[in-house]
N, CA, C and O of each residue as an XYZ file, in Angstrom:
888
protein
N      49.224     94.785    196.382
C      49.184     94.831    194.918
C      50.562     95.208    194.386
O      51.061     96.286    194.708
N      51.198     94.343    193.574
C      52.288     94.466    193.110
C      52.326     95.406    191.638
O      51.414     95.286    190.819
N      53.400     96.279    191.425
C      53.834     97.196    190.421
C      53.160     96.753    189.234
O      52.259     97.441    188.755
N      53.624     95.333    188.555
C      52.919     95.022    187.367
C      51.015     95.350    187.595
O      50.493     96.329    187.061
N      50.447     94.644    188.203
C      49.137     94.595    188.649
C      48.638     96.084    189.023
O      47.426     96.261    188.901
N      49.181     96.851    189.331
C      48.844     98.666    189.994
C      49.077     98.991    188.124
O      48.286     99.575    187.384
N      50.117     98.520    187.846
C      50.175     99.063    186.458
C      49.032     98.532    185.308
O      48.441     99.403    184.670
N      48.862     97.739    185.166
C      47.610     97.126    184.465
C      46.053     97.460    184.946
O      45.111     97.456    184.154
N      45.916     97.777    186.500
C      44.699     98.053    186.815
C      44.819     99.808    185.966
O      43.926    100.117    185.178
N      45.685    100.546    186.178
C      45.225    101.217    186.135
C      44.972    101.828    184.981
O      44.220    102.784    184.790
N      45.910    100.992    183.889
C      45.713    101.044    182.699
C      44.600    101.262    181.536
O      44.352    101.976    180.565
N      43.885     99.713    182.596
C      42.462     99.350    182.277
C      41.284    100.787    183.026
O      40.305    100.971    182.303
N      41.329    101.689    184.270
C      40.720    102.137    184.703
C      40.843    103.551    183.533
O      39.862    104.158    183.105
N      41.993    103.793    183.251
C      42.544    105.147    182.361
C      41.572    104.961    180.770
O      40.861    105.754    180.153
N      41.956    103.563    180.531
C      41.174    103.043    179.417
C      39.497    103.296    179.348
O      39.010    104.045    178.502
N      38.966    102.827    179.998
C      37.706    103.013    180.320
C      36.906    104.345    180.488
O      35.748    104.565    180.135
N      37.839    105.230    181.142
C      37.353    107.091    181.577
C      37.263    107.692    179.925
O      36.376    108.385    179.427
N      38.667    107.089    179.223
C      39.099    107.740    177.706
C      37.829    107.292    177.118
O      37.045    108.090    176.605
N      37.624    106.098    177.181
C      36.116    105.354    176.232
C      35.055    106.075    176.285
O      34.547    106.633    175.312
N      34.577    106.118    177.625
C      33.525    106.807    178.444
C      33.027    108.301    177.981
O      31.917    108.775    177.737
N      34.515    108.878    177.974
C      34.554    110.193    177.467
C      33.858    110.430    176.369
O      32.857    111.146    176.389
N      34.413    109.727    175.052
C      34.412    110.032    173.713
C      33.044    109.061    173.608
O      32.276    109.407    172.711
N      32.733    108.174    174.211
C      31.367    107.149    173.856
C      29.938    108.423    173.908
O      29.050    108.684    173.096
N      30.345    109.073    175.504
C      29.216    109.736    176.113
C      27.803    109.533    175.924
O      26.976    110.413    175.686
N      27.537    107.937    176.087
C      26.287    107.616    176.526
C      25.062    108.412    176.386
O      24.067    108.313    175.670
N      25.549    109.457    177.540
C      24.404    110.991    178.117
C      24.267    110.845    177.111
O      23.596    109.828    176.936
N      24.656    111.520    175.824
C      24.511    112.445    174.836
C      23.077    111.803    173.901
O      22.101    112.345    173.382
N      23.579    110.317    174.025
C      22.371    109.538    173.031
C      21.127    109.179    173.553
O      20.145    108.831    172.897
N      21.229    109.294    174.934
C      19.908    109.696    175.329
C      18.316    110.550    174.603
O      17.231    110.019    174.366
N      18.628    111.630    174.454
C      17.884    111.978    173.846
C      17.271    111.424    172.753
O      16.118    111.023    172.596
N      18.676    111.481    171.666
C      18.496    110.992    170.710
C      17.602    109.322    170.027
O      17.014    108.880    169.040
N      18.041    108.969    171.322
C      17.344    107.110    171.576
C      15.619    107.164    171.652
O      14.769    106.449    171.120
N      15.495    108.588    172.746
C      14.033    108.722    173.160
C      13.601    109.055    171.830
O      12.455    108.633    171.670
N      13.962    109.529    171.005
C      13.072    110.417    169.940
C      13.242    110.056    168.879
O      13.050    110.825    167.937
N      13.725    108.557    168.659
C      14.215    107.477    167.859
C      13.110    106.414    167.818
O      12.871    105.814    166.770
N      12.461    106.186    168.908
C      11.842    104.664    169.544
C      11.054    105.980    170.411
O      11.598    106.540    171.363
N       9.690    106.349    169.893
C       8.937    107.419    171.483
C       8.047    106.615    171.390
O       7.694    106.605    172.569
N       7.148    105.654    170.707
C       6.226    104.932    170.919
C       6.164    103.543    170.858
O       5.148    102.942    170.508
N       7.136    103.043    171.163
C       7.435    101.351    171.489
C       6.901    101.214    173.087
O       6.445    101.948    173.964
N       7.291     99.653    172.872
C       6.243     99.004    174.422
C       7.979     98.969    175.082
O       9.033     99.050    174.450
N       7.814     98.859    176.166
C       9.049     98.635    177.213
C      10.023     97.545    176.472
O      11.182     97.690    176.084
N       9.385     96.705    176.425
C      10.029     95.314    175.723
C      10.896     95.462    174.123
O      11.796     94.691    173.791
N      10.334     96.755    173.167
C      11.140     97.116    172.252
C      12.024     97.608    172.519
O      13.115     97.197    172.123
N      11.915     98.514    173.173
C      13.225     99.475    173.921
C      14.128     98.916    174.400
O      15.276     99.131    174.013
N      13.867     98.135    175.275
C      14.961     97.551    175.741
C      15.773     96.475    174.968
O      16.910     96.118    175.278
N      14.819     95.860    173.595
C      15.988     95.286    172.982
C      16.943     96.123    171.984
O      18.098     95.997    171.579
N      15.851     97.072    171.782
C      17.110     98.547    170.999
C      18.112     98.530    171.435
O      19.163     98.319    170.830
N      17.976     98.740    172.519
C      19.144     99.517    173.945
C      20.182     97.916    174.243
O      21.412     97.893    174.264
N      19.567     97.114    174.377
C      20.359     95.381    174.139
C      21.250     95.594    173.043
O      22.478     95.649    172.984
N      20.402     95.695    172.242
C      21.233     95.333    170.709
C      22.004     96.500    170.111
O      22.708     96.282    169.124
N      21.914     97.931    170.720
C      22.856     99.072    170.736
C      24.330     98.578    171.421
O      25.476     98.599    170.974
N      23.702     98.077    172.852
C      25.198     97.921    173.403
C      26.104     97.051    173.121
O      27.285     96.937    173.448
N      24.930     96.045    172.031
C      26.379     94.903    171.460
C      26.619     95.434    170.365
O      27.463     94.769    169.764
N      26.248     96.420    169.737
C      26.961     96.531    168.094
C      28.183     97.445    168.533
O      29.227     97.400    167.882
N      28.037     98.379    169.780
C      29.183     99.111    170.200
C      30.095     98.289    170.804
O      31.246     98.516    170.431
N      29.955     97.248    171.760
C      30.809     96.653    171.851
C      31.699     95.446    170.516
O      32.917     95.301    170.628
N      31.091     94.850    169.599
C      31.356     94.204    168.420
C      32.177     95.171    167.993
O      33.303     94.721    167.783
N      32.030     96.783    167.693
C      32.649     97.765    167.030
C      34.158     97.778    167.319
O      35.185     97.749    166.642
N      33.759     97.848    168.949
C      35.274     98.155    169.900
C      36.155     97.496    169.606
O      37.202     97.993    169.190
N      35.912     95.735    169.787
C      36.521     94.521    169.946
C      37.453     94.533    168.761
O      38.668     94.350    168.838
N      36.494     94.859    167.212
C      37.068     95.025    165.953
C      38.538     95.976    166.042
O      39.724     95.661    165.942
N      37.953     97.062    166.238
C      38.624     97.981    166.293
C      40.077     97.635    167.232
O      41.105     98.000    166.662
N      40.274     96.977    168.598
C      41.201     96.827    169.147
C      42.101     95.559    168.374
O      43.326     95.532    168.254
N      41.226     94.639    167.944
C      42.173     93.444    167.099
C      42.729     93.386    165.856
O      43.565     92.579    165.451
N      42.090     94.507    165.135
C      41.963     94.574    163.541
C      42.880     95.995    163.438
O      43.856     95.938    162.690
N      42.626     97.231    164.130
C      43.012     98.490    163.611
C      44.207     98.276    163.412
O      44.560     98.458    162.247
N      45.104     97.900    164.236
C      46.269     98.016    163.329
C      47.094     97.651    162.022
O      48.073     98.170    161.487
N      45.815     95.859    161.538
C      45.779     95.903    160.726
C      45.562     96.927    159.058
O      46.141     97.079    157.982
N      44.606     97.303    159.627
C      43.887     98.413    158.969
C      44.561     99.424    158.571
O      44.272     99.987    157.515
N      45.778     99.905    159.506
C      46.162    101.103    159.478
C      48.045    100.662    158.483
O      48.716    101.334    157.699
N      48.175     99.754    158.867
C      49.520     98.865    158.343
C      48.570     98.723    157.176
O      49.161     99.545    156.474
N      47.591     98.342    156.433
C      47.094     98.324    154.825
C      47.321     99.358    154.189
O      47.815     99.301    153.063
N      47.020    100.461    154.754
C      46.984    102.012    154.380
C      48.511    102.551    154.136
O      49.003    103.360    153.349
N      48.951    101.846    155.023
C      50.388    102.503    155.041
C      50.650    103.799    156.151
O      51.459    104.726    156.120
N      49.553    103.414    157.172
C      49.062    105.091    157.877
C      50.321    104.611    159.039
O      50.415    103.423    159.348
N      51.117    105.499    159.545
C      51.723    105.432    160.716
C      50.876    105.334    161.848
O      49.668    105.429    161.628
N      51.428    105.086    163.534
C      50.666    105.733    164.207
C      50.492    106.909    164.687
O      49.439    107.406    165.085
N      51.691    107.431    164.647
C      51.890    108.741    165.130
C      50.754    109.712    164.164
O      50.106    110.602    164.716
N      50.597    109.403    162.572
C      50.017    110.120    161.956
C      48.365    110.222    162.248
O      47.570    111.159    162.173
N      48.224    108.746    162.634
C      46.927    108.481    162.945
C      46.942    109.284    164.102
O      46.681    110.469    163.897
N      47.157    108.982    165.163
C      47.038    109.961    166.502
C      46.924    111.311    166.376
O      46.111    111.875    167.108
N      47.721    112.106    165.417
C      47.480    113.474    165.556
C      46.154    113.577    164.722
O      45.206    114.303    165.024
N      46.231    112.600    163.435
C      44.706    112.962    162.968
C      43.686    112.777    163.437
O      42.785    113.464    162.955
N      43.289    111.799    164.575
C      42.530    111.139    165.647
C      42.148    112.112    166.993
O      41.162    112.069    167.729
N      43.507    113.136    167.009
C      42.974    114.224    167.650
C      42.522    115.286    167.063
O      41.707    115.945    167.708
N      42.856    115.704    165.868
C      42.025    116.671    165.594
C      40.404    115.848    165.449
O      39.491    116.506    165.947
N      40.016    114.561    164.852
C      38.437    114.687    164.974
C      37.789    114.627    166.313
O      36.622    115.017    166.295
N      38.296    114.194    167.611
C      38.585    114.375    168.938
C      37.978    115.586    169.392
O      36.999    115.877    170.079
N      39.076    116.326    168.651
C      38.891    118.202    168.733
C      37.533    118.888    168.516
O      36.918    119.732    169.167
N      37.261    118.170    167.269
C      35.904    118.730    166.417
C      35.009    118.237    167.060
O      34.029    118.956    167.256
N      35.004    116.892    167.603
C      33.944    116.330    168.566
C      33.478    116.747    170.044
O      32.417    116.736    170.667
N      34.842    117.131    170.294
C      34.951    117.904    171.657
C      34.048    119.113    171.458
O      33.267    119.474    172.339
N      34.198    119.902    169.966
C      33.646    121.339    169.872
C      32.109    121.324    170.429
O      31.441    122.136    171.069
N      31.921    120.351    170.026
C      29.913    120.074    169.726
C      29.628    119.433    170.995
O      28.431    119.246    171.214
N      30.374    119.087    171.798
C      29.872    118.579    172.797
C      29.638    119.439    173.933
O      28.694    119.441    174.724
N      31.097    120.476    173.847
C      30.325    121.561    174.639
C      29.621    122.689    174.024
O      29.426    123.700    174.698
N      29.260    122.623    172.926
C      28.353    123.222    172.402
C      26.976    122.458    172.921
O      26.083    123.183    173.359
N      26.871    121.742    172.905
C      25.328    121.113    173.290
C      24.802    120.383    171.916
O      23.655    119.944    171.823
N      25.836    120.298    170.788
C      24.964    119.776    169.742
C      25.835    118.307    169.423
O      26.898    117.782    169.754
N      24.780    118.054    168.655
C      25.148    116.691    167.613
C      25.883    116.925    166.635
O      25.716    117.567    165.598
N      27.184    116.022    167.289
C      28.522    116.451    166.318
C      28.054    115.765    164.642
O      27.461    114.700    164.470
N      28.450    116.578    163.721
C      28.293    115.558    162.022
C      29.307    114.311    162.264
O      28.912    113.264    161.752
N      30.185    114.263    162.753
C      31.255    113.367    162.752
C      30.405    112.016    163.497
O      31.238    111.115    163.602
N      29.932    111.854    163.690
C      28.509    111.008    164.816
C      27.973    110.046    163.972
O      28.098    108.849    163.713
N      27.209    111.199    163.580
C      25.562    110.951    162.734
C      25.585    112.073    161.481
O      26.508    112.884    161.406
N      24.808    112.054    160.789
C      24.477    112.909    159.852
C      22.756    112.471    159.234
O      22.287    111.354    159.014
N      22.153    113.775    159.091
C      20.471    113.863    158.519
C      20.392    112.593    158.012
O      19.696    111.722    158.531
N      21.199    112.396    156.829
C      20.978    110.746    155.777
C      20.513    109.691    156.536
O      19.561    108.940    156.324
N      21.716    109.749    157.923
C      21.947    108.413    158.410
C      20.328    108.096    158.763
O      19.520    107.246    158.388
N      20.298    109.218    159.668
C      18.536    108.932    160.307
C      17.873    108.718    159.552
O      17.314    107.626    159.662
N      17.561    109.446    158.520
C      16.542    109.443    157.486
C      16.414    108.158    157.187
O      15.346    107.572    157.365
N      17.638    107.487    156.630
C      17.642    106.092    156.248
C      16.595    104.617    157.442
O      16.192    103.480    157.197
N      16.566    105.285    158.357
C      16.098    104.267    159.350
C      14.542    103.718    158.844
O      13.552    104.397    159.117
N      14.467    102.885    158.353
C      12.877    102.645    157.946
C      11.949    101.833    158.821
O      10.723    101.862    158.703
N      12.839    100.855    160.013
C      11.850    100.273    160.917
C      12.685    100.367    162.259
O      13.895    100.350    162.033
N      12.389    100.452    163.448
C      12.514    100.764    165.136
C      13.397     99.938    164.946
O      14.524    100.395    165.139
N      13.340     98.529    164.538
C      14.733     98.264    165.433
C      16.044     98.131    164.519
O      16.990     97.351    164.622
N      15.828     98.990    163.736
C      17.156     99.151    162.574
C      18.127    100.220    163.428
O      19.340    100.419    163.373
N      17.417    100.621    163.971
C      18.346    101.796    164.973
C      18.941    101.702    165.992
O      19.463    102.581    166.677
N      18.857    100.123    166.195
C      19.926     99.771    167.288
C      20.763     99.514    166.573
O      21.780     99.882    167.160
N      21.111     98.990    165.386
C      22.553     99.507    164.847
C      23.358    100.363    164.492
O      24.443    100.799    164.878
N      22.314    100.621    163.308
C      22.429    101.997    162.382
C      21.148    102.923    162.913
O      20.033    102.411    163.012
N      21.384    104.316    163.245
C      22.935    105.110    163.281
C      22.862    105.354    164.707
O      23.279    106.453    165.073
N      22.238    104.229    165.954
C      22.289    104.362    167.038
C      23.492    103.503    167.274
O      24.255    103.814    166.359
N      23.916    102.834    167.813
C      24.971    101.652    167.680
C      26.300    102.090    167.256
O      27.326    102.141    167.935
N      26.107    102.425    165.928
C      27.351    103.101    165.149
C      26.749    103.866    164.243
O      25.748    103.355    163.741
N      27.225    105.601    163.640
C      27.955    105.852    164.577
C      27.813    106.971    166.020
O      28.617    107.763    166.512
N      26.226    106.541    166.426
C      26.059    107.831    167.283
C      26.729    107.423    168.507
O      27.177    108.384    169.132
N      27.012    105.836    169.248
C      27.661    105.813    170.220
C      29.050    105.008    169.816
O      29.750    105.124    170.822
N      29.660    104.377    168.998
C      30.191    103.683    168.608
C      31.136    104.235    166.866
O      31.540    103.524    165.946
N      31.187    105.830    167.059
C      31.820    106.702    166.033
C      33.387    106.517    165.876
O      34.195    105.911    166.581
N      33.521    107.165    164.839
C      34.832    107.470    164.205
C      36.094    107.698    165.489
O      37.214    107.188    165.495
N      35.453    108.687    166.593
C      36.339    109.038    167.963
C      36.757    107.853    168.851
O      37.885    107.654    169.302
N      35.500    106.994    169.049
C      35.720    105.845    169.646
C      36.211    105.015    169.470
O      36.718    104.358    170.378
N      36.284    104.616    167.946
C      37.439    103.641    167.218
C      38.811    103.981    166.987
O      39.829    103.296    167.092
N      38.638    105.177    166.651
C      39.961    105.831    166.999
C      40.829    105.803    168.313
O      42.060    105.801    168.330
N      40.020    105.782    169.382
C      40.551    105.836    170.565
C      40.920    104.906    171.112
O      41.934    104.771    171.797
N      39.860    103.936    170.769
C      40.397    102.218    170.779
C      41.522    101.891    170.176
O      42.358    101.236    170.800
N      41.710    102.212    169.096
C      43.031    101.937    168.026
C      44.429    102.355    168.678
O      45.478    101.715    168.608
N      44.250    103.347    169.205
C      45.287    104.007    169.901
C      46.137    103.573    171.182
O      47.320    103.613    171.522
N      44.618    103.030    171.854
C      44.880    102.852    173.554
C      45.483    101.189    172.974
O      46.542    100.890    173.527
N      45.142    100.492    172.319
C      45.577     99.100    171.791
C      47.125     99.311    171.299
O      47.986     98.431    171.299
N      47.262    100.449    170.949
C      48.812    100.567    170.612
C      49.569    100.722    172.166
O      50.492    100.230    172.815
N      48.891    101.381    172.232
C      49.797    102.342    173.995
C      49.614    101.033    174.723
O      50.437    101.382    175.569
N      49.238     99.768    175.161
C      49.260     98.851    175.265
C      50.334     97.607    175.302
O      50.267     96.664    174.513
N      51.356     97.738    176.350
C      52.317     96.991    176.166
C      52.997     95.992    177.028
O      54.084     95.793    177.572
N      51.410     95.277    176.832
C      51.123     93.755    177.889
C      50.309     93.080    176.842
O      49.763     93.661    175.904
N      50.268     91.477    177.144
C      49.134     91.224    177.223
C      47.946     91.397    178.485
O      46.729     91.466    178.313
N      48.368     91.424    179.231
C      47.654     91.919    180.369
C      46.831     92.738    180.222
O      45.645     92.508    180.457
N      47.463     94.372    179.618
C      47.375     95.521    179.570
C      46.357     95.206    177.974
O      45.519     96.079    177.753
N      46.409     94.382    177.243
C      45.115     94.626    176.264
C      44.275     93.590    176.874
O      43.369     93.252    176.111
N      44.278     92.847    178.231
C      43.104     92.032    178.508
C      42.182     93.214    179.396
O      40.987     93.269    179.686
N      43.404     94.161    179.684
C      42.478     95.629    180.152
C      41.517     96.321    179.584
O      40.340     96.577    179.837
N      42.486     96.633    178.534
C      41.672     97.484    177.782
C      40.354     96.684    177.225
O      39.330     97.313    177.490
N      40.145     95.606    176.607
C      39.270     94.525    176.563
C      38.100     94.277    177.526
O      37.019     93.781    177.208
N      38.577     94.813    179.113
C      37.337     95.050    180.165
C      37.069     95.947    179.966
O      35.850     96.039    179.822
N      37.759     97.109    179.817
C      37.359     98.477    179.840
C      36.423     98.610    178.612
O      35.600     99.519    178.727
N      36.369     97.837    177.363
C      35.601     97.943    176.530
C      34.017     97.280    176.825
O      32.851     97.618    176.624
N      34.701     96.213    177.384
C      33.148     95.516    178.165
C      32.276     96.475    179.240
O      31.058     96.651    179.288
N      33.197     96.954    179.970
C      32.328     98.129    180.478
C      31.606     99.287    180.382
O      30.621     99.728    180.974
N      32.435     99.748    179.355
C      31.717    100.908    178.247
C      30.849    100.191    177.411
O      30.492    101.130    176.699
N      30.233     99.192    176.964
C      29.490     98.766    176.353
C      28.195     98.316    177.132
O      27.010     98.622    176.996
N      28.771     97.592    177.879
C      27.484     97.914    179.053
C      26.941     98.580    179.735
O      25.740     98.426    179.954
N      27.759     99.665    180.361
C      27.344    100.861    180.553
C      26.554    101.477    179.583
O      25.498    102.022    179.904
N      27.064    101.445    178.102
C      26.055    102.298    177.343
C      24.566    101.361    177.304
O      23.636    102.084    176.948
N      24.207    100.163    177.542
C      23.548     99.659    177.473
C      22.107     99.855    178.374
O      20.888     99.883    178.205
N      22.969     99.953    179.283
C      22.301    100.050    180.762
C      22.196    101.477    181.097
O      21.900    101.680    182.274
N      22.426    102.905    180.090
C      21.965    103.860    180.422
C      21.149    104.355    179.407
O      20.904    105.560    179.349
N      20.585    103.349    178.386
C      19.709    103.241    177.202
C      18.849    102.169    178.157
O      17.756    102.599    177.788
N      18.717    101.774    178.507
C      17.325    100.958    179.636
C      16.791    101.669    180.634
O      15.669    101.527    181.122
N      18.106    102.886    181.095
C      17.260    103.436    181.979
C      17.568    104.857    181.568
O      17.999    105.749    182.299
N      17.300    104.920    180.371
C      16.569    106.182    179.875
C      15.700    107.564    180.417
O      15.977    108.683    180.849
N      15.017    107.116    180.247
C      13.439    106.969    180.763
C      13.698    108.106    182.238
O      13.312    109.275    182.258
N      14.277    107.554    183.138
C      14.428    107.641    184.270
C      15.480    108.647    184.754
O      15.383    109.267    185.813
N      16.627    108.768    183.768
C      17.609    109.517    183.563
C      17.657    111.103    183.325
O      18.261    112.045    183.837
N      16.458    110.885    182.004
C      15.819    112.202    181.552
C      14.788    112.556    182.485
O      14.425    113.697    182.199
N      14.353    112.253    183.153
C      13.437    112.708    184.631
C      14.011    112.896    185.168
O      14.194    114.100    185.345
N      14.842    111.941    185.939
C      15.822    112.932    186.784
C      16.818    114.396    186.706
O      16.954    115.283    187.549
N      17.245    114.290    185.758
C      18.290    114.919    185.412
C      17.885    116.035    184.058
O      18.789    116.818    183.768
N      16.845    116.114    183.401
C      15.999    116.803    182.227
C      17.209    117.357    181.223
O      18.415    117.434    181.457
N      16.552    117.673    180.164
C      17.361    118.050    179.234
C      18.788    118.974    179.430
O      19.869    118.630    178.950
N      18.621    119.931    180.049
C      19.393    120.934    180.845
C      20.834    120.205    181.626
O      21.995    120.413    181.272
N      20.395    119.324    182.749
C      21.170    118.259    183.107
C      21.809    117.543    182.416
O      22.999    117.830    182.542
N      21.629    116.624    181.634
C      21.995    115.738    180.515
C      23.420    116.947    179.544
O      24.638    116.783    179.483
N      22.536    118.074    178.943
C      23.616    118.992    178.429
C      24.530    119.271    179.230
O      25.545    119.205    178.538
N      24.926    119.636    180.609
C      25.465    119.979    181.100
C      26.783    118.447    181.568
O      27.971    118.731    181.418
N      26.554    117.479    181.911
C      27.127    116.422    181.600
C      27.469    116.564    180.250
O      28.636    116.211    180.419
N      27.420    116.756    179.227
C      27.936    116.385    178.031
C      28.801    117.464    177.698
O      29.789    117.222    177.004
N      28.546    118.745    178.135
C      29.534    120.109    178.217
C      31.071    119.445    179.045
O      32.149    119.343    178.459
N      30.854    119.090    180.369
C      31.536    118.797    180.778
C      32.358    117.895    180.328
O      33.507    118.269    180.090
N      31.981    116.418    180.084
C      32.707    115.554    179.040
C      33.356    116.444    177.743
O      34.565    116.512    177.963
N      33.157    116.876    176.973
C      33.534    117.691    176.325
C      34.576    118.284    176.792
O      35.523    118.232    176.008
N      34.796    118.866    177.824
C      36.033    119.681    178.264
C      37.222    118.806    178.314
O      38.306    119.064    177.791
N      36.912    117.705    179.017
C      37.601    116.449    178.858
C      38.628    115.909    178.107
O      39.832    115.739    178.297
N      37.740    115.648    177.076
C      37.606    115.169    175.557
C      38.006    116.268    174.727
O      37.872    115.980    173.538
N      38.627    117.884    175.006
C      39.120    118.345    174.471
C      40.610    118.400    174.721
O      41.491    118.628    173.892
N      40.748    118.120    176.162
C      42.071    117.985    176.723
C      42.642    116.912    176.010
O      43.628    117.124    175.304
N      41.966    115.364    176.140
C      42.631    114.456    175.414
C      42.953    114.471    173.812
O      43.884    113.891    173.255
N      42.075    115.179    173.291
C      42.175    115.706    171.923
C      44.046    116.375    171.596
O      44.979    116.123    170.834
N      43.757    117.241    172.638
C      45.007    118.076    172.551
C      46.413    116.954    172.997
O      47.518    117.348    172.624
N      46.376    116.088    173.495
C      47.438    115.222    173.928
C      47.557    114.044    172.493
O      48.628    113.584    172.096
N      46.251    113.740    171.911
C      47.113    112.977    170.586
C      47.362    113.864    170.078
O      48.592    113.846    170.133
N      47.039    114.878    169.474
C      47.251    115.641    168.456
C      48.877    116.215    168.917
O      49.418    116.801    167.979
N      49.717    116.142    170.179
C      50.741    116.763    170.459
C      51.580    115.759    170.237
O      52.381    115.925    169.316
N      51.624    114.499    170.988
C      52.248    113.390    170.865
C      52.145    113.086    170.022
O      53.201    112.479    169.844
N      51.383    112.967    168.830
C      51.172    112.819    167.347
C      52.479    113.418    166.508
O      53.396    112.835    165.928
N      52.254    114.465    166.643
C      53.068    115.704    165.804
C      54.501    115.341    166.036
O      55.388    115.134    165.208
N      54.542    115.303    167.652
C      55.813    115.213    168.454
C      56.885    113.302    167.734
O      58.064    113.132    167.422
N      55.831    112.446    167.762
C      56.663    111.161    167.193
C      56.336    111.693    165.857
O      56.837    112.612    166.506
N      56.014    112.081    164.648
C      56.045    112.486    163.716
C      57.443    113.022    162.918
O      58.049    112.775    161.875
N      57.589    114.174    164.431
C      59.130    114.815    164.326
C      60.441    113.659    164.585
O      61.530    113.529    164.026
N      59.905    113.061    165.479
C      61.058    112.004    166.004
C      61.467    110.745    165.201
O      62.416    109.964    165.266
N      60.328    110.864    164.386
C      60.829    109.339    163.443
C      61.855    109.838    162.291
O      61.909    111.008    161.912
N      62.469    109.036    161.908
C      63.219    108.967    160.919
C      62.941    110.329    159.892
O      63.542    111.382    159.677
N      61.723    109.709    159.404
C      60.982    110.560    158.345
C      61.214    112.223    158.781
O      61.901    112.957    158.071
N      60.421    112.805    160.280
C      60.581    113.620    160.502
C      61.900    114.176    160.681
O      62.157    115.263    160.163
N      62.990    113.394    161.533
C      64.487    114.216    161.164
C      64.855    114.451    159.911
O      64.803    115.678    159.823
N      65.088    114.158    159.209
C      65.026    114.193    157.719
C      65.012    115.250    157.285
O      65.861    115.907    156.682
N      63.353    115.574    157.792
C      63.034    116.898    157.505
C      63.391    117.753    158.236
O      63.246    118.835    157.668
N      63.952    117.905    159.609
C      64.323    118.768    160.569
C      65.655    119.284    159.886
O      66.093    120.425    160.030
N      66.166    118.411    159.217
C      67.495    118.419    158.573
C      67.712    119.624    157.423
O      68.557    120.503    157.255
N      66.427    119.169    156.681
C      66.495    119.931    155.030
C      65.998    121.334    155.777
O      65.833    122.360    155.117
């Protein structure tokens, strides 16, 4: 395996752990069961179908469009990144807390759900697995990205986190038996620790090109 190729795999593998992190699947577990507790097998699983494509649709957006988005605004990246880590941060808080971050979901969102399979979009889909952190993170890793190669990576790595979340919303069921509530928290504590570390790396590198651009010497100056 040659340098370019070691460099792109691993790009794509780095990509995928970051997704993984901030997606945390585990976490919506629960939330999925007690969303959909009296559907037939066959509903569920198109919930859990049609969850993992609105998160992946989300991603895809997010990697082709954000920078659009962020060039409308006038938002730098550097600015975005440090602000991307602090909600990172806040997300990180609740995760090893054991709770449901607001930055996610919020009471409304649920409330709003009026039939089973509205919740494979809204607010299962986006934004309980497919949130503000995850698009953010996408937005980012699409910048840090400097191949095409290296965004046909990140592009698997999104396909994989999307299926993955898919395929651990099918086997639900089986997950929370094995592993019971206790388990499940404890995976999501852990992610969390994670996901606070990476928090702390945009939010530094953020600050840090902030200082380094133009704008910021400027001010180093006055």
């Amino acid at each position: 395996m040659d340098s370019e190729t070691w460099t792109t795999f691993h790009f794509c593998m780095t990509s995928a752990v970051a997704i993984f992190t901030v997606l945390n699947p585990f976490h919506a577990i629960p939330l999925y069961l007690g969303m959909a507790p009296d559907q037939t097998r066959e509903q569920k699983n198109h919930v859990a179908r049609l969850a993992g494509l609105t998160t992946f649709i989300a991603m895809v957006l997010a990697l082709f469009f954000g920078d659009d988005v962020l060039a409308f605004f006038g938002i730098t990246i550097a600015a975005f990144k440090a602000g991307s880590g602090i909600v990172l941060g806040m997300l990180a808080l609740s995760m090893v807390g054991g709770q449901v971050s607001p930055i996610k979901v919020v009471p409304e969102e649920t409330a709003e759900v009026a039939h089973w399979s509205s919740i494979a979009v809204v607010p299962l889909g986006t934004p309980i697995l497919a949130g503000g952190g995850v698009l953010s993170t996408v937005i980012l890793l699409a910048h840090e990205a400097q191949s095409f190669g290296e965004t046909l990576a990140l592009l698997a790595a999104i396909v994989l986190n999307a299926a993955g979340a898919w395929g651990l919303l099918r086997l639900s069921r089986r997950i929370q038996r094995l592993f019971g509530t206790t388990g499940i928290n404890i995976v999501t504590r852990l992610m969390g620790l994670i996901l606070m570390a990476l928090a702390v790396e945009f939010v530094v590198g953020g600050v840090r090109e902030l200082f380094e651009s133009p704008w910021g010497s400027g001010l180093q100056r006055r």
